[in-house]
N, C-alpha and C positions, 0 to 999 in steps of 0.2 A: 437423373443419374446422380447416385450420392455416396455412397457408400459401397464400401468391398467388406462382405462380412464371408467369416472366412471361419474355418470349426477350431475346437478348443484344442490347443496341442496335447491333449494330455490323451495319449492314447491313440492319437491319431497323427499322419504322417504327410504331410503334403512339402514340404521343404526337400526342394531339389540336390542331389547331390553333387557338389563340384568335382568332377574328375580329377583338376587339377588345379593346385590354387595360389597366382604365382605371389612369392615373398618380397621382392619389392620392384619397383617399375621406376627405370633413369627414365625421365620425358625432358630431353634439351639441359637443361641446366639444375632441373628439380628429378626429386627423387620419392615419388609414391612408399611408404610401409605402410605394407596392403591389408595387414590385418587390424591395425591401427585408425586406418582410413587417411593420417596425415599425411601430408602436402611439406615439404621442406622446400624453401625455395632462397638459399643464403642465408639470411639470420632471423627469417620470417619463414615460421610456419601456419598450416590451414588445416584445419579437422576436417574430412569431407560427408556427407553422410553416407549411409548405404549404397544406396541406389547410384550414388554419383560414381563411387568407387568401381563399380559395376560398369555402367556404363563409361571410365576412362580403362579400365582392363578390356573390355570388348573392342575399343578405338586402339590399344597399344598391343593387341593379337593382330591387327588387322592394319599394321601402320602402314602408310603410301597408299591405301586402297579405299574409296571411297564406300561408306558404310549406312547402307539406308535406315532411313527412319524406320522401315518394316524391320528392317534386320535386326537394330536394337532392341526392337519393340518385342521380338520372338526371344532375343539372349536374355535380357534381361527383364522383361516382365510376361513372360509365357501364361498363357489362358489367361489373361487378365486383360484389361480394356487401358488404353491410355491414349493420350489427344502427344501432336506433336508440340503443342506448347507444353505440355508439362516437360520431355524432353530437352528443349531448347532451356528453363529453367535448370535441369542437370547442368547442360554444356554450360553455360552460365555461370554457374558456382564454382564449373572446372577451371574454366580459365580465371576465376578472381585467384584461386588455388594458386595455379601456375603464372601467375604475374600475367595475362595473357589478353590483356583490355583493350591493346593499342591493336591500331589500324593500319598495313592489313595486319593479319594476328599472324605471329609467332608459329606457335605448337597447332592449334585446330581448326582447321579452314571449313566455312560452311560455304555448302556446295544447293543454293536456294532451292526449292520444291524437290531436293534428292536427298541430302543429308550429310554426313560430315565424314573428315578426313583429315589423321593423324599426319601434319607433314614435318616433324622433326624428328632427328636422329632419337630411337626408342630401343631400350635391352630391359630381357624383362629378365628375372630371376626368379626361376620356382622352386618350389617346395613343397615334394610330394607328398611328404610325412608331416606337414604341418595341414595338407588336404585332407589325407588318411582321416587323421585326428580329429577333425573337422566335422566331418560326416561320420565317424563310428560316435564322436560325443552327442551332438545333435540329436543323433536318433535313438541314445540311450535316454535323453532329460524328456523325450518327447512321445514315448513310449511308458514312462516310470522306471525303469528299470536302468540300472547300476552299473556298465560296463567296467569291472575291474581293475581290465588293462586300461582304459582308456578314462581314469575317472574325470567327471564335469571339473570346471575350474570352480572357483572358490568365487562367491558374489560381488566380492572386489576387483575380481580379473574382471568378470562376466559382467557385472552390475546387473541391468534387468533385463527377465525373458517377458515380451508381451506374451501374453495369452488373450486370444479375441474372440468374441461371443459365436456360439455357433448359428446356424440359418439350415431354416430349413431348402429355401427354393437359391437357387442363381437369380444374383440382381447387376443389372450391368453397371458397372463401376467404375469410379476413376480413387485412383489408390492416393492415400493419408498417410502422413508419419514419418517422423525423425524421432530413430532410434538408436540408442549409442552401440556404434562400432567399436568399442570402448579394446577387447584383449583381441590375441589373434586367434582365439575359439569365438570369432564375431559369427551370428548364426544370422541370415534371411528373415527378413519379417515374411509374411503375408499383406503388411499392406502398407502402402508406401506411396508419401505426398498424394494426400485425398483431395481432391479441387474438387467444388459445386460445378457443376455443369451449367454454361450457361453464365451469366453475371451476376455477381453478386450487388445489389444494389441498396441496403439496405446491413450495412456493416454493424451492429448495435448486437450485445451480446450482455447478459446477466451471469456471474457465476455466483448459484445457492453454496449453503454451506454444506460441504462434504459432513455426508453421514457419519459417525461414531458407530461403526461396527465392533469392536472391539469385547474381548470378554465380559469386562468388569464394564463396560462403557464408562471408563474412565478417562478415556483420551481426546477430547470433544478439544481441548488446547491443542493438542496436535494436531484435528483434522483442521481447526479453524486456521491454524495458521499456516498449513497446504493449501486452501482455500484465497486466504489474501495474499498467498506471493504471486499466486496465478492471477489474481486481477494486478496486481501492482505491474507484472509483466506483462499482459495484455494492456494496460493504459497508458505506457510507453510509445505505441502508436498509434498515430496521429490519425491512420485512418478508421481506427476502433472505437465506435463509443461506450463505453465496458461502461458498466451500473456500479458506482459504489457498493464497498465494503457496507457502509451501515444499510445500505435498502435491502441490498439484496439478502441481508440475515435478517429483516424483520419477518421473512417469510421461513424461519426454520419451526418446523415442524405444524406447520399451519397444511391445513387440509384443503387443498388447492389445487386445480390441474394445473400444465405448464401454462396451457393458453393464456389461462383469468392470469396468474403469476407474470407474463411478459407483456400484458395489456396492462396492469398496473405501473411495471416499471419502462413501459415505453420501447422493448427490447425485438429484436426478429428472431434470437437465438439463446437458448439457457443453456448452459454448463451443469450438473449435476455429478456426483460421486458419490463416495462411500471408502469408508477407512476404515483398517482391520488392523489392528496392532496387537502383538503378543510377545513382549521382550523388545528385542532386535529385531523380531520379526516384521513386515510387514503385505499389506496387499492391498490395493488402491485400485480402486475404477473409476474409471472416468470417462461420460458420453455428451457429445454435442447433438444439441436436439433442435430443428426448427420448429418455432413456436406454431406454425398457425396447423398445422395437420401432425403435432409429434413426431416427425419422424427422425430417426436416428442417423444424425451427419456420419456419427462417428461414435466408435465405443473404443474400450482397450481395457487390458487389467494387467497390473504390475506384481509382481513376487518379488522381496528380497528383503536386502535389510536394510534398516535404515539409515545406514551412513551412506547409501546413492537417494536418500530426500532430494535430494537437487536434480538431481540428473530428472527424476519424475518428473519436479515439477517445469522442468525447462521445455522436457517431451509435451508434457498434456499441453502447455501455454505453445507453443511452437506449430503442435497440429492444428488446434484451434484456429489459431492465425492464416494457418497454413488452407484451411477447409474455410476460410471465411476469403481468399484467396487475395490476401494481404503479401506482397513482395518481400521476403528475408532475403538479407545480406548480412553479412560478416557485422558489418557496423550495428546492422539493427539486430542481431541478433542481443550482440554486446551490450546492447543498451536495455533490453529487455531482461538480460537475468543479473543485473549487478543488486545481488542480494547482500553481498559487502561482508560474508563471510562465506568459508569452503567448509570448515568446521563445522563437522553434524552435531556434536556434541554441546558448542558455542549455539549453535540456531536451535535446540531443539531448550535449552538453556533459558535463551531468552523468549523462547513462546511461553517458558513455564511464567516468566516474569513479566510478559507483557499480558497474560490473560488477569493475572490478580488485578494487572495498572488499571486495565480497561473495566475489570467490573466496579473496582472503586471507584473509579470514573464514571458511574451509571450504566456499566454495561447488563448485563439479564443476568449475571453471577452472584454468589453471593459476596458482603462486604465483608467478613467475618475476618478479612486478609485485608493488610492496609499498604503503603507505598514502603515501608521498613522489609514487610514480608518479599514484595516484588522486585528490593535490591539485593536480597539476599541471592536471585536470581543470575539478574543482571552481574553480580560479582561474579558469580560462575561463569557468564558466559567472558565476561572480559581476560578471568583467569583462563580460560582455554583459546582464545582467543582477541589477545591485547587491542588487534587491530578493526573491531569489529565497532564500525562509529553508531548505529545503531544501540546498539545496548547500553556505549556511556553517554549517548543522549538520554533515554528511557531514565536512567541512571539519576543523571540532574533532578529529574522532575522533583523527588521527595526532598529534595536543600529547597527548589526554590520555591515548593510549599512554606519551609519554616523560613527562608527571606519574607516575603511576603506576606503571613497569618502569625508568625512565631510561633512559637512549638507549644500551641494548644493543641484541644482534644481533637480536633482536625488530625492530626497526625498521631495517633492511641500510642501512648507511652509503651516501654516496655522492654524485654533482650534485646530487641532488635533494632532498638532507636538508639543511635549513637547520639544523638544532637545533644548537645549542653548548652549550644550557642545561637544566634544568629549568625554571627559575624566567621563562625567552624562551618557554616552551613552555606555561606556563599561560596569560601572558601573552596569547597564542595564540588559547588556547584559549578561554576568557572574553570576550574579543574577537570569536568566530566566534559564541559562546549571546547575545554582546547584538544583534550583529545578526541573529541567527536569531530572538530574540524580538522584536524591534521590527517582525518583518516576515512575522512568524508568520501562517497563514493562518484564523484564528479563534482565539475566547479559550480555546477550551480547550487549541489546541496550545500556544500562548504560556506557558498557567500549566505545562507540561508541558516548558517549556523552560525555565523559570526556575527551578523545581524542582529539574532534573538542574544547570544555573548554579551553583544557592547549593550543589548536595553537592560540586564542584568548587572550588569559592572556598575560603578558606582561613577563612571567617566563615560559620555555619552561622545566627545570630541569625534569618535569613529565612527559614527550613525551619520553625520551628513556623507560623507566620502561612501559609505555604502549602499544608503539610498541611491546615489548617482551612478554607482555602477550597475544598481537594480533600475534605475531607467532608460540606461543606456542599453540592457538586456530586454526592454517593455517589451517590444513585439512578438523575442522569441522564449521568452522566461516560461518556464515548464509550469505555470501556475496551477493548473488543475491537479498536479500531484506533486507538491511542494510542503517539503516539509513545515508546515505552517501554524502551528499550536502557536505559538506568542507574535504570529506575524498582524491580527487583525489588532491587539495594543498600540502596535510598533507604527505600524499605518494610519489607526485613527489618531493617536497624540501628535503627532507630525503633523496632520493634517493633509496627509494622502491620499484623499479622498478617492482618486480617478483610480490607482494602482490597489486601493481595499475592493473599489467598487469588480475592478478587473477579476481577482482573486475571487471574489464570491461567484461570477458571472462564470468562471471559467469550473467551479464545481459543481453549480447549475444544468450549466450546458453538459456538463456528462453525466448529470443523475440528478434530473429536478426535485426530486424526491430526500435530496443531503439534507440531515440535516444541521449539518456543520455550516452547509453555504446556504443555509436559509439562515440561519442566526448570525450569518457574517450579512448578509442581506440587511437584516433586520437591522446590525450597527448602522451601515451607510447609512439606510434612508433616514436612521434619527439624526445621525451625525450633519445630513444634508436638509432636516428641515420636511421629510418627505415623510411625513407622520401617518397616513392614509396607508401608504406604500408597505410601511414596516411594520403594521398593524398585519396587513395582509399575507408578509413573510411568514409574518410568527406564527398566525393560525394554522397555516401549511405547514409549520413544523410541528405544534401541539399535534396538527393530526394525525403525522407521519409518525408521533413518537409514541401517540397514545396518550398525550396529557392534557389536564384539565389547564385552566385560565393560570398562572402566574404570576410573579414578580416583574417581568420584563413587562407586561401589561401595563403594570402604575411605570415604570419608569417612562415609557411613553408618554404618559397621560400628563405625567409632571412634567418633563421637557415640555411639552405643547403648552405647557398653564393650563392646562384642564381640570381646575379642581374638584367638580362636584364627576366628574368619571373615577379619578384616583380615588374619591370615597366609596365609588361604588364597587367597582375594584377590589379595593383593601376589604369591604364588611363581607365582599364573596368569599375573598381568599381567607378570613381570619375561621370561616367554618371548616375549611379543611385541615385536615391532620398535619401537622408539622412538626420540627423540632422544638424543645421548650425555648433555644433561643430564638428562632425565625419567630413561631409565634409572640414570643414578648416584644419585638422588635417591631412586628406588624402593626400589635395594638394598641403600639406606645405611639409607633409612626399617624396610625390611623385619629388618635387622639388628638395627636399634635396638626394636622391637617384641618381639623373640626374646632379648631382656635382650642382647646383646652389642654394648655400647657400644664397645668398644675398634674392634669391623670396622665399625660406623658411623660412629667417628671417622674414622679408616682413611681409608675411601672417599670420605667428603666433604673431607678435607684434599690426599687425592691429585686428586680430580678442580678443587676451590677452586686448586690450586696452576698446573694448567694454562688455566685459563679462570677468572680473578681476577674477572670482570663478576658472576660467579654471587653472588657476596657479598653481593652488593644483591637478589639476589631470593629473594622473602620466602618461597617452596617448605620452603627448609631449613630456616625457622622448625617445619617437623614434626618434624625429624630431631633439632635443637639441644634440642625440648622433652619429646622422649621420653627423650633420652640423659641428661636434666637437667642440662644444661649449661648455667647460668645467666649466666657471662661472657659464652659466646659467643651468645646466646641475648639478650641486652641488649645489647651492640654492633650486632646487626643489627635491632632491636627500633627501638633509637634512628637508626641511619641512615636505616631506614622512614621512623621519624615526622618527620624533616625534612625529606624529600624535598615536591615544593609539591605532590604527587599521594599521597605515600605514605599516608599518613592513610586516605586512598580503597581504598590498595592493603589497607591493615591492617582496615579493616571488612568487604573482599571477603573475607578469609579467618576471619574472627569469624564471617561467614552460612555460607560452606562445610562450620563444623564446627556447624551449629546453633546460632550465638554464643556458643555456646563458645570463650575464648580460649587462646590458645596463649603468652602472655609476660605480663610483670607489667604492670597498669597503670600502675608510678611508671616504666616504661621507654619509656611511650608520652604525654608531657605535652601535645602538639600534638592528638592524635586526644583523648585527655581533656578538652584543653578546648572542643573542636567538641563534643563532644557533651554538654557542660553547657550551649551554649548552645542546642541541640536542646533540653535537656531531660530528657538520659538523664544517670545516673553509669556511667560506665567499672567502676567497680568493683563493681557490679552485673551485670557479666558472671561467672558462674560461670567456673573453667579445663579444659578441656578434661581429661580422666581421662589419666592416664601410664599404658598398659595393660601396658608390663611392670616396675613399680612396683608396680602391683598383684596381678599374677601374685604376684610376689618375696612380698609380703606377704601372702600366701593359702595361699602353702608352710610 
C-alpha cells in the first residue's frame, strides 16, 4: 500500500462540497481562522495543515461527544483508506497548535481503542458566503471554466493548486501531502499525508536533477537550484540519508533506469521531476519512486508562479519526508526550510549567480563567465534582499580570490572587475563574512562564518576561542551540511586533525560517492602520514569525477619521499593537455626532481619572462625549493607573505604537502605571526624533503 492516485483536476470533479464552512473556531483560550488554517494561541501562533484543520472542525461540531476514529475517518477522508496512526499524527499537530502537550490534556481527551473528544468550552463562527464561494470557485478552476461572479483568487491568495496524475484501476492507499491552506478560497487535496505501509526501514533517498522543461530550455539554473534546496531540506534530518548534490547530478542526463541509478548511489528511493518555466509562469512535477520495482510513492504537479518557489519546494521536501514516514513537528519543520530568504526575486537572483560560481568552480557549464560576472548577481540579490547571508557569502569568494592569487588572469579583467587592490579586496571580503554572519540562518552557520572571517583577517587571536566553541559543539555540530568551503584550511593548519577527519567522515557517510569528502579524506590521511589510505581516496574521486591521474598524485608521492614515483607521476602528467602555466611549472618541477637544475632554471625564467604575473604565484615555490634556490625562493616567500591573502595562500600549500613546508619560516613573518596567535609556531613545521638532494646524497 503506497500510493493514492487520484485523476487530473482538469475537467474532472471529485472535491467534495462543503455545505458549510465555519470562519473561525474559539477552542478554550485559542482561536482557529479556518481558512487560514492558523492556530493563535496568545502571542504564538501555528499554521495547521489541511487535514488537521478538518479533522479539529469535525471535533469542534461534535464538542462534549465522543468521536470515533470511523467517524473521522468517513468526515474527513471519505472513499479513501487511512490507518488510525496517521489520525493520531493529526490529533498531534493539534494540540502542539493549541498549547495542548501537558497531562491530562486540556482541550482533547483521547478515549483509547474509541477515539477522541473535544472537552473545552468551543463557539464556532460561520460563514456561509465564504462556503458558497468556496465550492462555486473550486468547481469553476477544476472544470476550466471562468465563473464570473465568482472569479478564482489571484495565485498569491491561492498559491498552488496540486494537480495529480490520473490511474487507471483503484489502488488502496494511505494518503500524502502538505498543502498550503495558504487564503480562505483553501480547496481539498485528493491526497493527504501518504505513509508506506508497513515500515520503513531503509530511510536513504537520491534527489536527480529536475528536468528543464522549459521553452527555450534555458532555465536548467532554475530547476538546479529547486533541486538542491530540496536535498539541503531533506538533509536536515537525521533520520534521512539523502545522496549529495554532486553524485546525484553526475547522473543528469545519462541513460540509466532508476534501479542501476540507486544501486550506484547506495539509495532505497529517487526523487525525480521536471520544470517548466515561461515568464512568471510555472509548473513542476515531482514523484518519489522506490528503487527496487519503480514504483510511484508519490507524484504531484504544481501550476503558478513563481514567487510561491518556496512554498513548492517546502510541499515536495515535506511529503518526501512525510512517505519516507519521518516525524514533522513545528521544530523540524523549521529546521528544514531555513533557506534564509522569502524574497523570490533575491533567491531566483542568487541561483543566477551561483550557477556561474559553480561552473567556474569545475562545474559541467561553461567558463565563459567568471567570479566578477557572478557578483553582479549576487548584488542583485543582496539589493532585494539585504538580509539574505547566503548571497553575501557567495559574494566574498571573488575578493578572496584576488586576497590570495592577486588580481591575475585567474580572475579575467574587465567592466566587471572592480579590484585595483589587494588590500580594496579584503576589504571586501570581511565586509561580505560580517554580514553573512549577522544574518546567518542559525548559530551554528554563523560560528562557521566567523570561523572562515577570522582565517581571512589578518588577526588570527579569534581562531583559538572559536575552535573551542566548535569542540565544545563535536558531538552535535551539523558537520555533514556545514557550510565548509575554507573549513579543511582552517582544520588542517591548526592541526585538527580529529575534527577535519570528523568533517570528511560525516560527508561520507551520507554519500560515499562526495567528492568534496573524498578530497577532504585525502587531506587527513597525508596530513596523518596515511599515504596508502589517501592514495585510495583520491582514486575514488578521479573515478567519481571522471578524471585522469593528477597533481594531488605527486604531492603525495613527495610528502612520502618517494622520489622515483613523483617522476613517474610528473612524465605521465606533462603528456596531458594543460595550461601553458601548469605545463611550464610541471616540467620545470619535473626537471628539478631529476637533480637538473640548470633546465629547471631554464624553463621557469623563460616562461616567468613572458608572463611576469606568474611570480606571485606560489606553484613555483615547488620548483624554487627543489632547485635550492634560496634567493629566489625568499623573494617570493616574502611577496606571499604580504600579500592581505597570501598568508592564506601559504598555509594552503603547507596542507598540500602534509605541512610540510616548502620555504624558511624567517621568510614568512606575517603567516608566523598569525599563527602564534592561533597558538601554533611556524617553526614547528618540519621542511618538506629535497628528493633530489637526497637522491645526490645516497650515491
Amino acid at each position: 500500500m503506497s500510493l493514492i492516485i487520484g485523476s487530473n483536476f482538469t475537467g474532472c470533479s471529485r472535491m467534495k462540497e462543503r455545505k458549510q464552512l465555519p470562519k473561525t473556531i474559539k477552542i478554550g483560550d485559542c482561536e482557529l481562522d479556518v481558512p487560514s488554517g492558523i492556530v493563535v494561541d496568545g502571542d504564538r501562533s501555528t499554521k495547521l495543515v489541511p487535514k488537521s484543520v478538518d479533522v479539529l472542525i469535525h471535533l469542534a461540531k461534535h464538542a462534549d461527544q465522543l468521536v470515533t476514529h470511523d467517524q473521522l475517518m468517513a468526515s474527513v477522508w471519505p472513499d479513501q483508506f487511512v490507518t488510525e496512526v496517521q489520525i493520531s499524527k493529526h490529533i498531534g499537530r493539534i494540540r502542539e497548535a493549541l498549547g495542548d502537550n501537558q497531562t491530562p490534556n486540556r482541550y482533547i481527551e483521547t478515549l483509547p481503542k474509541r477515539g477522541y473528544r473535544l472537552i473545552c468550552k468551543c463557539e464556532i463562527v460561520e460563514d456561509s458566503a465564504a462556503s458558497n464561494e468556496i465550492i462555486n470557485t473550486t468547481t469553476s478552476l477544476m472544470t476550466g471554466e471562468i465563473d464570473q461572479a465568482h472569479p478564482p483568487q489571484t495565485l498569491q491568495q491561492r498559491q498552488w493548486m496540486p494537480s495529480l496524475t490520473a490511474a487507471g484501476i483503484a489502488v488502496l492507499v494511505i494518503a500524502l501531502g502538505y498543502f498550503v491552506y495558504e487564503s480562505r478560497f483553501a480547496e481539498e487535496t485528493l491526497v493527504d499525508d501518504l505513509q508506506i505501509a508497513g515500515v520503513v526501514t531503509d530511510k536513504s533517498v537520491a534527489v536527480l536533477p529536475f528536468v528543464d522543461l522549459s521553452p527555450n530550455r534555458d532555465q536548467e539554473w532554475y530547476s538546479d537550484g529547486l533541486t538542491e534546496e530540496i536535498i539541503n531540506s531533506l538533509a536536515q534530518l537525521p533520520e534521512l540519508r539523502v545522496s549529495a548534490r554532486t553524485s546525484s547530478f553526475r547522473f543528469r542526463g545519462e541513460n540509466l533506469v532508476i534501479p542501476e541509478i540507486a544501486a550506484q548511489l547506495g539509495v532505497a528511493y529517487m526523487v525525480e521531476g521536471s520544470v517548466q518555466r515561461d515568464g512568471d509562469r510555472l509548473r513542476i512535477t515531482a514523484q518519489l519512486i522506490r528503487a527496487e520495482d519503480g514504483f510511484h510513492l508519490w507524484s504531484e504537479s504544481y501550476d503558478g508562479s513563481t514567487e510561491a518557489i518556496f512554498d513548492v519546494q517546502e510541499d515536495v521536501a515535506e511529503s518526501i519526508a512525510m512517505a519516507l514516514d519521518v516525524f514533522l513537528d513545528d521544530e523540524r519543520r523549521e529546521l528544514m526550510f531555513k533557506l534564509g530568504t522569502r524574497n523570490a526575486g533575491a533567491y531566483e537572483a542568487y541561483l543566477q549567480g551561483w550557477d556561474i560560481w559553480n561552473n567556474y568552480h569545475g562545474g559541467r557549464g561553461p567558463r565563459d563567465l567568471n567570479l566578477w560576472d557572478a557578483n553582479v548577481f549576487f548584488d542583485r540579490s543582496m539589493a532585494l534582499d539585504p538580509d539574505f547571508a547566503s548571497a553575501a557569502l557567495m559574494h566574498s569568494d571573488a575578493f578572496i580570490h584576488v586576497m590570495i592569487s592577486g588580481n591575475s588572469h585567474i580572475m579575467v579583467t574587465g567592466d566587471n572587475n572592480p579590484m585595483h587592490s589587494v588590500e580594496a579586496a579584503r576589504t571586501l571580503a570581511l565586509a561580505d563574512m560580517d554580514r553573512a554572519a549577522a544574518n546567518a540562518r542559525d548559530p551554528t552557520q554563523r560560528l562557521g562564518i566567523e570561523l572562515q572571517r577570522a582565517y581571512f583577517s589578518m588577526d588570527w587571536n579569534r581562531i583559538p576561542g572559536l575552535i573551542a566553541r566548535l569542540r565544545e559543539q563535536f558531538d552535535s555540530y551539523p558537520w555533514r551540511h556545514t557550510d565548509d568551503g575554507y573549513f579543511p584550511s582552517i582544520l588542517g593548519i591548526l592541526g585538527e586533525y580529529e575534527m577535519f577527519r570528523v568533517l570528511a567522515e560525516a560527508r561520507l557517510a551520507e554519500d560515499p560517492l562526495d567528492p568534496r569528502g573524498l578530497i577532504y579524506m585525502v587531506s587527513v590521511e597525508k596530513l596523518t602520514g596515511n599515504f596508502d589510505a589517501a592514495r585510495g581516496a583520491l582514486a575514488r574521486r578521479r573515478d567519481v569525477r571522471g578524471q585522469t591521474e593528477g597533481r594531488d598524485e605527486v604531492y603525495i608521492a613527495h610528502t612520502e619521499g618517494n622520489r622515483e614515483e613523483v617522476i613517474r607521476r610528473l612524465e605521465k602528467l606533462v603528456e596531458t593537455p594543460l595550461s601553458n602555466g601548469a605545463t611550464a611549472v610541471l616540467f620545470a618541477y619535473l626537471a628539478a626532481v631529476k637533480g637538473d637544475y640548470a633546465e629547471a632554471t631554464r624553463l621557469m625564467n623563460e616562461y616567468i619572462e613572458t608572463n611576469p604575473f606568474t611570480e606571485s604565484r606560489a606553484y613555483w615555490l615547488m620548483v624554487l625549493h627543489e632547485t635550492g634556490d634560496k634567493e629566489r625562493s625568499r623573494e617570493l616567500t616574502q611577496k606571499l607573505d604580504a600579500l592581505q591573502g597570501g598568508t592564506n595562500n601559504l598555509t594552503g600549500w603547507l596542507i598540500r604537502f602534509g605541512n610540510l613546508r616548502l620555504f624558511d619560516p624567517a621568510d614568512a613573518p606575517n603567516l608566523a605571526a598569525q599563527l602564534r596567535q592561533a597558538g601554533i609556531d611556524l617553526d614547528s613545521f618540519k621542511e618538506l624533503p629535497r628528493l633530489s638532494a637526497m637522491a645526490q646524497a645516497s650515491q
